[in-house]
Structures are given as C-alpha cells and as structure tokens.
N, C-alpha and C positions, 0 to 999 in steps of 0.2 A: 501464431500471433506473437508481434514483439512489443517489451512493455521495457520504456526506457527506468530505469529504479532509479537514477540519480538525479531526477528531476526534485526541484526544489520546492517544498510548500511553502507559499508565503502569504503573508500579511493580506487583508482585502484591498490593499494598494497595487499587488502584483509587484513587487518589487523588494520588500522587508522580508526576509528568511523568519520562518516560523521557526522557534527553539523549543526544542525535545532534551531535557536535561543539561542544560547550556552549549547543544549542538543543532546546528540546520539541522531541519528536520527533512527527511528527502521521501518521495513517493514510497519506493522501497523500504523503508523504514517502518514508517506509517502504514503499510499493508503485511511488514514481518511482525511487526507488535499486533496487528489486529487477529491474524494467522494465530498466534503461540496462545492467544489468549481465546481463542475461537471453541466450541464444540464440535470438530470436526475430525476426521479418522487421527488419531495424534501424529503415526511415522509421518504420510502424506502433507500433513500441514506443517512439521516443523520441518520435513525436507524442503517443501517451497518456503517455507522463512528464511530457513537459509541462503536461498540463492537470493531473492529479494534483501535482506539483510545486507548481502557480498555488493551490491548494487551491478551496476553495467546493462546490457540487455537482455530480456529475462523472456523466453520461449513457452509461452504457456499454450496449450490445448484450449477447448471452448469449457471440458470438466473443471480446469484447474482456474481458468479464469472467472466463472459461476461461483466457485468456492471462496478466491479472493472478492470477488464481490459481497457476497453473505457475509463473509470475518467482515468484512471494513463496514458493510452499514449494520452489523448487532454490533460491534464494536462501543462499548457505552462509552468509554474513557475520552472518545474522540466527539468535536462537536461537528456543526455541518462545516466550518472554514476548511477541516481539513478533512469529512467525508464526502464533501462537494465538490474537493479540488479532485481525489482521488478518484471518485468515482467519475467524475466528468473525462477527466484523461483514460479510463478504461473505455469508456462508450466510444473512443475512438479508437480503440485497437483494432485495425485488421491483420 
C-alpha cells in the first residue's frame, strides 16, 4: 500500500496550508510527529517517522499502516482538522 506523505493539510476551506511551526504541515509530517510521540515498539516507529518525515511515497504493509493509524488518532497534540484529514486519506490506501 502507497501513502503519498507530501500531501498538504489544510484549513477546513481545502485550500489554506495548515502551519506546523511556521511550515505547511504535510500528511507525512503529521503522521511522523504522531509516530515519535506514540507508545509503540520505539526502533519500528521512529524507522517509519523517518521515512514519513523524508516525505515522497511511503510503502507500508497492513502491520505498519494499523500502527500509523493508532499514533495519529492517540495522538493528543493533534485536533480532528488534522486527525480527520489524515486518517480519511489512509481509509483510502490500497
């Protein structure tokens, strides 16, 4: 399954770049910050932060995709604008 990570989160207009430290905030991003900060086996998650992080398209198994899943919605620091965009674009990975 491929997950494009440089897609953009944006605004509930669909069009305004959400800002992560005064940078677009990109799927990838928003799923490596959920990853680093997640309970989950540590090497395993911050190896996929990384690649998520690097952006481009990002080959995940159904294990590794279940796991971004769980970091992005326990994720507290994130609301639903951007764990609804995120996870909505996962529901459609094949």
């Amino acid at each position: 399954m491929k997950i494009n990570a440089n897609k953009g989160v944006t605004l509930l207009d669909g069009k305004t770049p959400l800002k992560q430290n005064d940078v677009d905030l990109t799927i990838g991003v928003a799923i490596a910050t959920a990853l680093v900060n997640s309970d989950g086996e540590p090497i395993k998650t911050y190896e996929l932060a990384k690649k998520f992080n690097d952006g481009g398209t990002i080959e995940v198994d159904t294990a590794d995709l279940k796991l971004v899943k769980e970091a992005v919605t326990k994720y507290p620091n994130y609301n639903a604008l951007v764990k609804g965009q995120v996870l909505v674009m996962l529901e459609g990975v094949k």
